[in-house]
PAROZA-871750 format. One record per residue (C-alpha): residue number from 0; residue in one letter; x, y, z. Coordinates in pm, whole numbers, plus 50000, padded with zeros to 5 digits. Example, Ala and Ser with C-alpha at 12.3 -4.5 7.8 and 13.67 -1.06 7.14 Angstrom:
BEGIN
(node 0,"A",(51230,49550,50780))
(node 1,"S",(51367,49894,50714))
END
This chain:
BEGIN
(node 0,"X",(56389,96685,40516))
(node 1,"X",(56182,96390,40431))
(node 2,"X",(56317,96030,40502))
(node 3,"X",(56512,95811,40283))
(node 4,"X",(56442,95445,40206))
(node 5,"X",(56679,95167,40335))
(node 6,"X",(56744,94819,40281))
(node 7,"X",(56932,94663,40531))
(node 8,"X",(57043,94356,40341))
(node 9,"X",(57197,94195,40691))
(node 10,"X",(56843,94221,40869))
(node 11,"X",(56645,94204,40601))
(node 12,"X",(56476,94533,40689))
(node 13,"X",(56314,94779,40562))
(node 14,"X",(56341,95094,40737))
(node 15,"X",(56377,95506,40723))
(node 16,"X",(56633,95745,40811))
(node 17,"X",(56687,96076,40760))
(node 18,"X",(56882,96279,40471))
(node 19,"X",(57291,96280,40557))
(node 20,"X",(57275,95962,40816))
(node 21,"X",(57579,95800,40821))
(node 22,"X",(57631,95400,40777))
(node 23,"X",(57786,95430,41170))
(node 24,"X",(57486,95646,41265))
(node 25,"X",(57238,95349,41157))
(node 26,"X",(57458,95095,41275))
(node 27,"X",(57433,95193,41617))
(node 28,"X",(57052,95308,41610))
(node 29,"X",(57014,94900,41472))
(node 30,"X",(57212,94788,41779))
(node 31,"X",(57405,94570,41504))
(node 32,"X",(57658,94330,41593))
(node 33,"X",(57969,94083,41486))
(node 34,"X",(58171,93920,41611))
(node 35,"X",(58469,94196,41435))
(node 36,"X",(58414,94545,41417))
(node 37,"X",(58206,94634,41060))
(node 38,"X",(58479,94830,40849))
(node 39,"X",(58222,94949,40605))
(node 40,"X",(57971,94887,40395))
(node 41,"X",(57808,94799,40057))
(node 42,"X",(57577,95051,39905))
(node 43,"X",(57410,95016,39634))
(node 44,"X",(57672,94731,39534))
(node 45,"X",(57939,94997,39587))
(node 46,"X",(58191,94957,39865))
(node 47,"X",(58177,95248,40137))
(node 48,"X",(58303,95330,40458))
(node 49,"X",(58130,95386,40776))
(node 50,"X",(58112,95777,40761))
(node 51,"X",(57933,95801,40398))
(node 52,"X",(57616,95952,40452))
(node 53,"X",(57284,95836,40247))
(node 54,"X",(57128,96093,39968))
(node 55,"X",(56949,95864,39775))
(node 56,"X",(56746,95497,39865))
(node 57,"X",(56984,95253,39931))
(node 58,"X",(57040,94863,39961))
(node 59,"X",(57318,94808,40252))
(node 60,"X",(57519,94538,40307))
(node 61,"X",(57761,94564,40592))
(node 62,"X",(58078,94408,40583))
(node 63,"X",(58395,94357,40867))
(node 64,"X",(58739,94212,40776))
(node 65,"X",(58636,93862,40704))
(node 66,"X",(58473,94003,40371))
(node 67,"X",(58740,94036,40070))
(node 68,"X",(58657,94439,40118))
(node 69,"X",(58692,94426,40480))
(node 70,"X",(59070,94278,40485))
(node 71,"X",(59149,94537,40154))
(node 72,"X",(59029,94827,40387))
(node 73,"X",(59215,94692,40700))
(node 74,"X",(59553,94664,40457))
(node 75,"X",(59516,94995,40315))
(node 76,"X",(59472,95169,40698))
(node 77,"X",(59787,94953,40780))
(node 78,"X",(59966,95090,40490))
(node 79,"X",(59902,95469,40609))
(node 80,"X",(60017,95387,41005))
(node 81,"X",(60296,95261,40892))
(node 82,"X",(60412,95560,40646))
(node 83,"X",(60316,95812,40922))
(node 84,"X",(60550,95563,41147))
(node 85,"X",(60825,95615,40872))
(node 86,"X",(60737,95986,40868))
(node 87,"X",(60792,96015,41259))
(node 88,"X",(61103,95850,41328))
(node 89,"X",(61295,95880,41010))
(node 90,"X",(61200,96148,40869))
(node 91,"X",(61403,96197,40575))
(node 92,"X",(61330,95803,40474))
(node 93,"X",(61070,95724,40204))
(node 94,"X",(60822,95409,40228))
(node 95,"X",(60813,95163,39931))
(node 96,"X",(60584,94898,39963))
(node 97,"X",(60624,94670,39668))
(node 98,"X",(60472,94356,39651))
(node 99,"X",(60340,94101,39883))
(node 100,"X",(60552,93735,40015))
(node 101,"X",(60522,93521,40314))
(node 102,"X",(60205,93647,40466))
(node 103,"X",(60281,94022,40426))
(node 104,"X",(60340,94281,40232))
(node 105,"X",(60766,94380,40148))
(node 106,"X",(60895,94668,40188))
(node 107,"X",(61214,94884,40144))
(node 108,"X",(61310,95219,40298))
(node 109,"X",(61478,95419,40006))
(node 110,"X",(61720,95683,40207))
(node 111,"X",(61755,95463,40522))
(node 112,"X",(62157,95518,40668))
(node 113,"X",(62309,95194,40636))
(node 114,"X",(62171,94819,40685))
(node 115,"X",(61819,94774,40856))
(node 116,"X",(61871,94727,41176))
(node 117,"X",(61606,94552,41415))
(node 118,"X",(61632,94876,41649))
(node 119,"X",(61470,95016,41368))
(node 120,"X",(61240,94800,41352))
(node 121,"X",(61133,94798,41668))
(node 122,"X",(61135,95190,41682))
(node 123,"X",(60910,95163,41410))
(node 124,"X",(60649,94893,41526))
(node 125,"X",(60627,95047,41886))
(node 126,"X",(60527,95426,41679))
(node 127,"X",(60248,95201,41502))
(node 128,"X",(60112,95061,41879))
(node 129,"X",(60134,95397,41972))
(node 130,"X",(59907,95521,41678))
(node 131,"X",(59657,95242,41697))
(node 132,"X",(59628,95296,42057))
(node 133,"X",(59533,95677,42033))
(node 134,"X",(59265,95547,41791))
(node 135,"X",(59283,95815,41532))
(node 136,"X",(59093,95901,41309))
(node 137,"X",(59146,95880,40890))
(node 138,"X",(58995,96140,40741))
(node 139,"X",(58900,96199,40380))
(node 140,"X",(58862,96545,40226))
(node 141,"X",(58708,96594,39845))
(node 142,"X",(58955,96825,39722))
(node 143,"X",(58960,97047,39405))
(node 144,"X",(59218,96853,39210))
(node 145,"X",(59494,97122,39195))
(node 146,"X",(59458,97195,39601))
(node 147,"X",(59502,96804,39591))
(node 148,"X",(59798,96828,39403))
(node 149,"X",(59929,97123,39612))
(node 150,"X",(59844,96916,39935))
(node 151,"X",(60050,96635,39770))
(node 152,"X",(60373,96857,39671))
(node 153,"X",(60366,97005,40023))
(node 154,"X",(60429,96648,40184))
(node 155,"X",(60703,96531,39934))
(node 156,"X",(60445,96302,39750))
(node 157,"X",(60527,96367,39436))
(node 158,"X",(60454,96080,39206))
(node 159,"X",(60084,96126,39357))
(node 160,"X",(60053,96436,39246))
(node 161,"X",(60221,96357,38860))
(node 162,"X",(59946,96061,38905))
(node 163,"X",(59672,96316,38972))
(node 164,"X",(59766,96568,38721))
(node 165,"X",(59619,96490,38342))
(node 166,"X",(59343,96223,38538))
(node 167,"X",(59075,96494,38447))
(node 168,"X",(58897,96455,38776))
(node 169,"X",(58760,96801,38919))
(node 170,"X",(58786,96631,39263))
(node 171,"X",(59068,96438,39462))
(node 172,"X",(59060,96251,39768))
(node 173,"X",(59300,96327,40024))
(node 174,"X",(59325,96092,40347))
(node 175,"X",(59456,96262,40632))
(node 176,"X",(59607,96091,40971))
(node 177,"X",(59677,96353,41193))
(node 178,"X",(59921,96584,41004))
(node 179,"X",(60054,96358,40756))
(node 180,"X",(59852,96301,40425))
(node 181,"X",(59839,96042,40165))
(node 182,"X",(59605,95888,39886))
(node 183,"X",(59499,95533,39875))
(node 184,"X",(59299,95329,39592))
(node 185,"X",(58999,95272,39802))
(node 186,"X",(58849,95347,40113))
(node 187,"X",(59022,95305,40469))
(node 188,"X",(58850,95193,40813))
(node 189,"X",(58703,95452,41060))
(node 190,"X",(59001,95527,41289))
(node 191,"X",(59379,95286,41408))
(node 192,"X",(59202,95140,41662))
(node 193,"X",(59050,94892,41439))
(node 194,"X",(59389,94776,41331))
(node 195,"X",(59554,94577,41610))
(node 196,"X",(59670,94252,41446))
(node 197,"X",(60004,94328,41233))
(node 198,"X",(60373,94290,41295))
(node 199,"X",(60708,94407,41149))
(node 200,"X",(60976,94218,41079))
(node 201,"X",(61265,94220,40904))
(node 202,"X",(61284,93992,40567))
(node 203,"X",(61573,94002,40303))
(node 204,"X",(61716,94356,40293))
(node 205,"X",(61425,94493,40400))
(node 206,"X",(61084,94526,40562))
(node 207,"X",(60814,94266,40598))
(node 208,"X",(60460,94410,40688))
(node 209,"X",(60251,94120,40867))
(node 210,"X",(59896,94141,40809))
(node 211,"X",(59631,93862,40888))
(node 212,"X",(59430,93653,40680))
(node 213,"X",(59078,93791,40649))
(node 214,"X",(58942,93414,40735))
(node 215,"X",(59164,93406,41054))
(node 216,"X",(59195,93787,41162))
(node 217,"X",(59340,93766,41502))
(node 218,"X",(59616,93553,41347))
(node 219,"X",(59929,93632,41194))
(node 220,"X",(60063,93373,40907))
(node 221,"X",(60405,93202,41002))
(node 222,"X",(60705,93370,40805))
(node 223,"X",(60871,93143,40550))
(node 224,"X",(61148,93216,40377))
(node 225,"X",(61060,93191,39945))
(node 226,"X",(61384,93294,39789))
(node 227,"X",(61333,93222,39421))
(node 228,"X",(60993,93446,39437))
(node 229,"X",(61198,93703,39630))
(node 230,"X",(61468,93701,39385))
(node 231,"X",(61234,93732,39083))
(node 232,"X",(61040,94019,39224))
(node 233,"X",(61407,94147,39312))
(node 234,"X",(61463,94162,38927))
(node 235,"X",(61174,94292,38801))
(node 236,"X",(61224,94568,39057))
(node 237,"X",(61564,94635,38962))
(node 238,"X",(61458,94638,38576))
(node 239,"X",(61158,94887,38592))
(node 240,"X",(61379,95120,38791))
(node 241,"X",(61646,95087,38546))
(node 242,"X",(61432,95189,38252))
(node 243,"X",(61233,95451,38495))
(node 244,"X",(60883,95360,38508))
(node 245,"X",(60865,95194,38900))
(node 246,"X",(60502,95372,38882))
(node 247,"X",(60204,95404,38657))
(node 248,"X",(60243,95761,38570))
(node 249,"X",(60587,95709,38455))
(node 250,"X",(60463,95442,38163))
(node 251,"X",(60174,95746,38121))
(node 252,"X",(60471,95960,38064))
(node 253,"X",(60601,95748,37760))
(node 254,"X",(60245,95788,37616))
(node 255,"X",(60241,96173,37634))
(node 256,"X",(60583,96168,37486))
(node 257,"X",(60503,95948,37203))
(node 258,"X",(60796,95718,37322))
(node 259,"X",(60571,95428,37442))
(node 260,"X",(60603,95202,37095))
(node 261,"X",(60959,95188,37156))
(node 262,"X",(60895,95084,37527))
(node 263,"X",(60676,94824,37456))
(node 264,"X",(60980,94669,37198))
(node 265,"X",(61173,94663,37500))
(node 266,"X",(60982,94478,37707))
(node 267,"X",(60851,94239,37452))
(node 268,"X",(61297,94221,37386))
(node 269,"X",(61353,94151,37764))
(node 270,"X",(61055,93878,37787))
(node 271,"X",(61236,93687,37510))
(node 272,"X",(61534,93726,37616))
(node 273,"X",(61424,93570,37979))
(node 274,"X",(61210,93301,37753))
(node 275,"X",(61629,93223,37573))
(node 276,"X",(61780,93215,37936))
(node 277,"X",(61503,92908,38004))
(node 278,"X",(61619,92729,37706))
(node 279,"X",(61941,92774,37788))
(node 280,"X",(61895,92666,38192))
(node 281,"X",(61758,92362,38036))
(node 282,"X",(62025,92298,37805))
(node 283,"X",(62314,92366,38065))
(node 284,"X",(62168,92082,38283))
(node 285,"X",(62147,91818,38045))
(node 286,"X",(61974,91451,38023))
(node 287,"X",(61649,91686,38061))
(node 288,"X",(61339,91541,37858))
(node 289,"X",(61079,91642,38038))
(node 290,"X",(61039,92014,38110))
(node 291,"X",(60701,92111,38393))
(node 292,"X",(60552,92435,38349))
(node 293,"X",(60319,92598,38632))
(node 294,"X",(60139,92886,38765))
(node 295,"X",(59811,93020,38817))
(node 296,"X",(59497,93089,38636))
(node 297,"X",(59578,93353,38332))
(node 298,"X",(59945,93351,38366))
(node 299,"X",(60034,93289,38031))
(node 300,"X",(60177,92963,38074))
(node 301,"X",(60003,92875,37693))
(node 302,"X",(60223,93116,37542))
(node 303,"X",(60508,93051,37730))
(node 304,"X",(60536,92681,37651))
(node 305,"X",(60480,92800,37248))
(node 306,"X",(60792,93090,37276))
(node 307,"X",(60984,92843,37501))
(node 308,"X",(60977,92569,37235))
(node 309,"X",(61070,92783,37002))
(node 310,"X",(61386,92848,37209))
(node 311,"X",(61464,92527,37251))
(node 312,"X",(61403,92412,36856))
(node 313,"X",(61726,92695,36861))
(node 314,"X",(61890,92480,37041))
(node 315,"X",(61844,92171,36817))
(node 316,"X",(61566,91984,37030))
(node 317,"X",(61250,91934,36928))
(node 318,"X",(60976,92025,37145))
(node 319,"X",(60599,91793,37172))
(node 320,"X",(60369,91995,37397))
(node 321,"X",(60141,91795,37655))
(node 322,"X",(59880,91915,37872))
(node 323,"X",(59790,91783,38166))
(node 324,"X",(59452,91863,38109))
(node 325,"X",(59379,91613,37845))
(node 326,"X",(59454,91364,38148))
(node 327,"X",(59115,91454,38380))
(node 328,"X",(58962,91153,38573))
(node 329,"X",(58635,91070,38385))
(node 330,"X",(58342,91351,38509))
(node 331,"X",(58167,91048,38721))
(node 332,"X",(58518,90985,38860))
(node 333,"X",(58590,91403,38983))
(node 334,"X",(58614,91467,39326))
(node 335,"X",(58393,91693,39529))
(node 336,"X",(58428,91977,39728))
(node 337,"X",(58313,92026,40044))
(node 338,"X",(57995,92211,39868))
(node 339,"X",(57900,91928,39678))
(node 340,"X",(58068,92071,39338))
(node 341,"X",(58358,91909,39151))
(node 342,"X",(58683,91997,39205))
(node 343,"X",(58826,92045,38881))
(node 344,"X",(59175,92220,39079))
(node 345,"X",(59276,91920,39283))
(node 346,"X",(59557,91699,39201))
(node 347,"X",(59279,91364,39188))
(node 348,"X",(59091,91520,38971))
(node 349,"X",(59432,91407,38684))
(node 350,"X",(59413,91014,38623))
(node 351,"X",(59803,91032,38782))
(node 352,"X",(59819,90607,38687))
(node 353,"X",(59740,90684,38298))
(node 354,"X",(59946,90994,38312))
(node 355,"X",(60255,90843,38473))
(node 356,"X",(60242,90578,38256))
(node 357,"X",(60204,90743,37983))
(node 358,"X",(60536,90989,38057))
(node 359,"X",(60722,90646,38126))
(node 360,"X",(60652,90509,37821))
(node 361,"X",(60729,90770,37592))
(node 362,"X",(61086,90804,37784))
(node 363,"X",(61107,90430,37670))
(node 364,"X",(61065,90542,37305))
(node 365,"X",(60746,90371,37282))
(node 366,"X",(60447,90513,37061))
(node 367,"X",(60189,90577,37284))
(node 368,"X",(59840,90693,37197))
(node 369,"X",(59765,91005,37373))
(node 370,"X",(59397,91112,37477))
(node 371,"X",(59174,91415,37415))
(node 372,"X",(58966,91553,37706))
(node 373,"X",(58672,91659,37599))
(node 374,"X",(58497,91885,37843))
(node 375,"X",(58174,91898,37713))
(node 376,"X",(58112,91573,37793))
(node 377,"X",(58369,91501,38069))
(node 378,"X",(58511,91234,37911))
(node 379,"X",(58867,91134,37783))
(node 380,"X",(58831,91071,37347))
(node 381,"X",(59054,90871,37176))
(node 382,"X",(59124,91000,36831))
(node 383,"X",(59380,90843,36711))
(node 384,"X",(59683,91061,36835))
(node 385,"X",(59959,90894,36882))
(node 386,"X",(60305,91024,36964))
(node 387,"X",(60675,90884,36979))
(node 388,"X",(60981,91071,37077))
(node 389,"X",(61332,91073,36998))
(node 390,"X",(61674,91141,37145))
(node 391,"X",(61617,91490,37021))
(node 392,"X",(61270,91512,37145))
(node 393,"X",(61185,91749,37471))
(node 394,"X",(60830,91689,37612))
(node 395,"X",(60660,92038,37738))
(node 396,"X",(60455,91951,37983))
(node 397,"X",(60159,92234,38089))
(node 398,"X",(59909,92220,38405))
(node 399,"X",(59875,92376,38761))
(node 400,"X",(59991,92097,38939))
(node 401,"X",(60328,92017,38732))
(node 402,"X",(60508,92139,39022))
(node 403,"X",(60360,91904,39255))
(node 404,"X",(60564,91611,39264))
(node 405,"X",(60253,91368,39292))
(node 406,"X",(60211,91461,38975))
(node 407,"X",(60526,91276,38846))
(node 408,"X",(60619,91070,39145))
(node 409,"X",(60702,90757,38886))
(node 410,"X",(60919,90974,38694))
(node 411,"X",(61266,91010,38760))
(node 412,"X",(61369,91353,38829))
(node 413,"X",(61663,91387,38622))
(node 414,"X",(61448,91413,38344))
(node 415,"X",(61263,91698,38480))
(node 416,"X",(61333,92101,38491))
(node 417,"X",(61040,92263,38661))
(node 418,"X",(60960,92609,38578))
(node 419,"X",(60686,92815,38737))
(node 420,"X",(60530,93084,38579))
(node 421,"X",(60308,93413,38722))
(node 422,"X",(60233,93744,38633))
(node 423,"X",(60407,93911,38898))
(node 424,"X",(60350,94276,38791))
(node 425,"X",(60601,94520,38879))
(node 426,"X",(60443,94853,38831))
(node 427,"X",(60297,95027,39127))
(node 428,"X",(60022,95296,39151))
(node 429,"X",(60281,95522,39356))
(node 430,"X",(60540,95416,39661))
(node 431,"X",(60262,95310,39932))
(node 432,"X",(60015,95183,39617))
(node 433,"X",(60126,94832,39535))
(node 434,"X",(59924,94685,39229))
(node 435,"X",(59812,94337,39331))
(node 436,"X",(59932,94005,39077))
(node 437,"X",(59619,93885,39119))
(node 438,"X",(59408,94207,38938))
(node 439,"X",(59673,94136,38690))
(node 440,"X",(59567,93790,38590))
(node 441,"X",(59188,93928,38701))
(node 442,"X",(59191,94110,38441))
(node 443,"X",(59362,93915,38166))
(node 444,"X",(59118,93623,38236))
(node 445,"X",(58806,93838,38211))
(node 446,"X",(58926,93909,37898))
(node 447,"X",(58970,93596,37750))
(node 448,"X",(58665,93430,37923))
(node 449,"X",(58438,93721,37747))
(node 450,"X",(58605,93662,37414))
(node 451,"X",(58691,93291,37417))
(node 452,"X",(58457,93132,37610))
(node 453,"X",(58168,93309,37611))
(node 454,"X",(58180,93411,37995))
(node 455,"X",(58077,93728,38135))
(node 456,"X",(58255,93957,38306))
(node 457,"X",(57976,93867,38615))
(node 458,"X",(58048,93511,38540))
(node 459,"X",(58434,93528,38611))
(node 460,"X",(58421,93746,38895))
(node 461,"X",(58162,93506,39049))
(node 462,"X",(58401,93216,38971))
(node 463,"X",(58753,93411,39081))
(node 464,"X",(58760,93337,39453))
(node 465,"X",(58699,92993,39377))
(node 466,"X",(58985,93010,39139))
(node 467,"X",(59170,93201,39398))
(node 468,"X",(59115,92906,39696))
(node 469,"X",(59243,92678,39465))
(node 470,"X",(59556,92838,39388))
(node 471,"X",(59636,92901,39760))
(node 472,"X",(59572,92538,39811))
(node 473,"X",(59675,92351,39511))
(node 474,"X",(59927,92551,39319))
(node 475,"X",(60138,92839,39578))
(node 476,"X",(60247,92606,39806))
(node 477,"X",(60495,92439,39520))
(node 478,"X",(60612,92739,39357))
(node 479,"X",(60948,92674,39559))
(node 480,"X",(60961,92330,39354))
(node 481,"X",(61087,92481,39068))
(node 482,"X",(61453,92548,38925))
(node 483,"X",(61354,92844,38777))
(node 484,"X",(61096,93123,38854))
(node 485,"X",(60931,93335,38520))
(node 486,"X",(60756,93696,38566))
(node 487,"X",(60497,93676,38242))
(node 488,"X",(60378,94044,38325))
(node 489,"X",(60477,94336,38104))
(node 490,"X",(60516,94675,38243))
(node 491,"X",(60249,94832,38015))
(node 492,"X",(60019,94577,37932))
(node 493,"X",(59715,94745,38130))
(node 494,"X",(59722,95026,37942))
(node 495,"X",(59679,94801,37632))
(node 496,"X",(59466,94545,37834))
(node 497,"X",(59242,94818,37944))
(node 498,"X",(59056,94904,37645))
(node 499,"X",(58923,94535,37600))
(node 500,"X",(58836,94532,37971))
(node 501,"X",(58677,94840,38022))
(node 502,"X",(58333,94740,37819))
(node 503,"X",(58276,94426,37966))
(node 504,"X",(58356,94510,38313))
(node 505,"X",(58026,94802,38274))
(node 506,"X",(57807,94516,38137))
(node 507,"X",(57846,94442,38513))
(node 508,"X",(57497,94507,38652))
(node 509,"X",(57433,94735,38976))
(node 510,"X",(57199,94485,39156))
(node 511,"X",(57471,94234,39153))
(node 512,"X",(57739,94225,39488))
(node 513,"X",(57993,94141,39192))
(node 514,"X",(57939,94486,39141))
(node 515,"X",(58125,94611,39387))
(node 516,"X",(58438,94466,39255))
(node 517,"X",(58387,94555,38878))
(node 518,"X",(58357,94899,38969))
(node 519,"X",(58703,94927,39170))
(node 520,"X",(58873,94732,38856))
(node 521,"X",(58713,95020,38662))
(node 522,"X",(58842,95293,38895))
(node 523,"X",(59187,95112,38870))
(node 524,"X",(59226,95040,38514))
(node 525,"X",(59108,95469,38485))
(node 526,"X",(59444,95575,38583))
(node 527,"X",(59641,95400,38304))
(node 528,"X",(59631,95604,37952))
(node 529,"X",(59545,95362,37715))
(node 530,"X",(59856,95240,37474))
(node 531,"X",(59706,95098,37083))
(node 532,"X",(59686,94730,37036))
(node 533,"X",(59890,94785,36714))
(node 534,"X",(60187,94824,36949))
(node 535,"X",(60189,94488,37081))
(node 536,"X",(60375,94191,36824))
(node 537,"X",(60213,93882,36742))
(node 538,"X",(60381,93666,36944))
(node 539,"X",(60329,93858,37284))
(node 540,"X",(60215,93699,37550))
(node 541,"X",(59912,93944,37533))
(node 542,"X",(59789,93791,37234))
(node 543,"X",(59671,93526,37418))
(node 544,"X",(59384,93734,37594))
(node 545,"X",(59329,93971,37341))
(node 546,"X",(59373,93758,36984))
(node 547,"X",(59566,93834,36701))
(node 548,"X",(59870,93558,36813))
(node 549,"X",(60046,93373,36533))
(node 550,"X",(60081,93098,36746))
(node 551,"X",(59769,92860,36741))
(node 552,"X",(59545,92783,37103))
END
């Protein structure tokens, strides 16, 4: 057969191999190297694993587990050795893995006899050494979707296979490791071996899955303990299994039986009704004025000050909003990172004297005229706005750094109550499928960049792992600060989110890497039936991605 054309983006190379070489094939004919083990690779901007073989010219990019692919693939292949772990040495025991905390990934398993023990534990971690060190392969089959499903049934995977029923795929993957099956959203690394950095250990009531950060791979994070994240996850988890939709094809179930507009009434009831408990936390402890809201990018915290000040007008306060954004430094004045560019996400880049003051002032029941940051120009206006509080007043006070206590260090905290707010979705794929809070907000801010901003989907997916660095620096590490935790997800919002993401995601073009990541969003969003906008109320927190909101932004 005549020779297909290759790119090698890493060697910048030009060369020719035959029809059906694999990516291993040509990375050992290269003699490539790094310093970790290459996982897989991108073709053609689409993320591959080392045994896809080439049928058309190609551009490759290789990638190992330092790449944002790389540590997704190592994960996934984690996931699997441990299920087939589970599946040795307690048999009868299914694997749950939720959601991540601390470094890890928790986990629960549902049938286990009495408490987890750490002989269990143990058992279970020395059957994962044991399967890395036989360095097994995982194998994918292409399967005709109903011998998928069959496949599925046969192991006791059933939620896979009610996933993979009505997806109208002809063909299903099927990953195999040894004799025990299972699907994963994405591709896995060639064999166990690979996977040697991971530990178990025992967190809460259940498991905690150890995996290493993709910019320090041989290195395990230290475990800390995070109970108010714990305990909200703990909730959510409690609720979704309480109204029976812990996984995606359970909300698709509500669709096919024309049951989903009630659903979405509920959870729109229960977000309000956690918005009343707020008002009411901050009532209970009294002599509050000031009340700090934070969380990460496209969390909803916008919304959630509006329907919280509503609350709290029910109460007999009255709210005044405040960002914290209106306080930047001057644009000459921003610090820089250690590219060169300004940081907009660190704490110096707020003018903490003028805030602080400000704050202090307005608790003294002076007017105080309050600035406007305008970020065309990266300068603070002064219209005119002033403001002046009373004994019924409540300040709201919005930014990612309200939790830090820099932030309000000349404020005395018995005027505070600190909330933080996240998206912390709830809904899995299936049992060993976790959905990640971060495609969550992904995809809400794609959303509103496209429609508010004027972004492209290209432009925020360029931007998000700066976003991403920031919040693991500047915002995560003070989520403990606050008295009171807030989930702003909704278990069905990405089937309504999905129809406003879907078009801009495929304006995404091929010859970009960005690619690579729009097209897995794509694949994602694809398994969610799509629920009609008209469902969702006007004051929804969705509102605030997709229009249509009564409350003003």
């Amino acid at each position: 057969m005549a020779n297909i054309t290759v790119y090698i983006k890493d060697l910048a190379k030009v060369c020719k191999y035959p029809f059906g070489t694999s990516l291993s094939e040509i990375v050992k004919a290269e003699k490539m190297t790094s310093e970790y083990p290459f996982l897989g690779a991108l073709v053609n901007n689409k993320v591959r694993d080392l045994n896809y073989r080439l049928h058309k010219p190609v551009a490759i990019n290789f990638f190992d587990i330092t790449s944002t692919h790389g540590i997704d693939m190592y994960s996934r292949s984690l996931y699997f050795i441990l299920f087939k772990a589970v599946r040795d040495e307690l048999p009868h025991v299914t694997l749950k893995i939720l959601h991540s905390i601390s470094g890890g990934k928790y986990c629960e398993l549902e049938g286990l006899e009495g408490e987890l023990t750490q002989d269990i534990v143990d058992r279970l971690e020395q059957r994962m050494k044991e399967i890395t060190a036989r360095n097994i392969p995982f194998l994918r089959d292409e399967m005709l979707t109903p011998n998928a499903l069959a496949e599925f049934k046969k192991h006791n995977l059933y939620e896979k296979a009610r996933l993979f029923e009505d997806r109208g795929k002809i063909f299903t993957s099927v990953y195999r490791l040894d004799d025990d099956v299972n699907y994963y959203y994405g591709v896995l690394v060639p064999s166990t071996g690979i996977v040697d950095t991971y530990k178990l250990e025992i967190y809460e009531s259940g498991l905690l899955l150890k995996l290493p950060p993709r910019k320090s791979p041989k290195t395990l994070p230290k475990t800390r303990k995070l109970p108010k994240l714990f305990s909200v996850y703990q909730a959510y988890n409690r609720w979704v299994m309480q109204m029976g939709v812990p996984y995606i094809s359970d909300i698709n179930d509500r669709i096919d039986s024309g049951e989903i507009d009630d659903f979405v009434r509920i959870t729109e009831a229960f977000h309000e009704k956690l918005i009343a408990n707020l008002a009411d936390k901050v009532h209970e402890k009294g002599g509050v004025k000031i009340v700090l809201l934070s969380g990460p990018s496209s969390s909803g915290k916008t919304t959630t000050c509006r329907r919280l000040s509503v609350q709290l007008g029910v109460l007999g306060y009255k709210p005044v909003q405040i960002s914290v954004d209106d306080f930047f430094v001057e644009r000459s004045e921003t610090p820089r990172d250690e590219n060169g560019d300004y940081d907009f996400e660190t704490i110096d880049a707020v003018d903490l004297p003028l805030f602080n003051q400000t704050l202090n002032e307005l608790l003294q029941g002076k007017e105080v005229r309050m600035p406007t940051f305008n970020f065309a120009t990266g300068q603070k206006e002064w219209r005119g706005k002033t403001l002046q509080i009373n004994e019924k007043s409540i300040l709201i006070v919005e930014g990612i750094h309200c939790l830090n206590p820099k932030l309000t260090e000349r404020i005395d905290d018995r005027y505070k109550f600190k909330i933080f707010a996240s998206a912390l979705i709830s809904v899995s794929i299936d049992s060993q499928n976790p959905i990640p809070t971060s495609d969550n907000r992904l995809i809400r801010r794609i959303i509103r960049d496209y429609r508010y901003r004027n972004y492209s989907a290209l432009d925020t997916l360029r931007r998000w792992p700066s976003v991403r660095n920031g919040e693991a620096k500047y915002i995560f590490p003070f989520q403990e600060n606050a008295d009171i935790m807030f989930n702003t997800s909704l278990s069905c919002e990405l089937g309504i989110l999905k129809q406003y993401a879907i078009p801009i995601l495929r304006e995404v073009p091929e010859t970009e890497p960005e690619y690579a990541e729009a097209s897995r969003l794509l694949k994602f969003l694809s398994f969610f039936k799509t629920i009609p906008e008209k469902s969702v109320p006007p004051g929804s927190i969705l509102r605030e991605f997709v229009g249509g909101s009564h409350f003003s932004y």
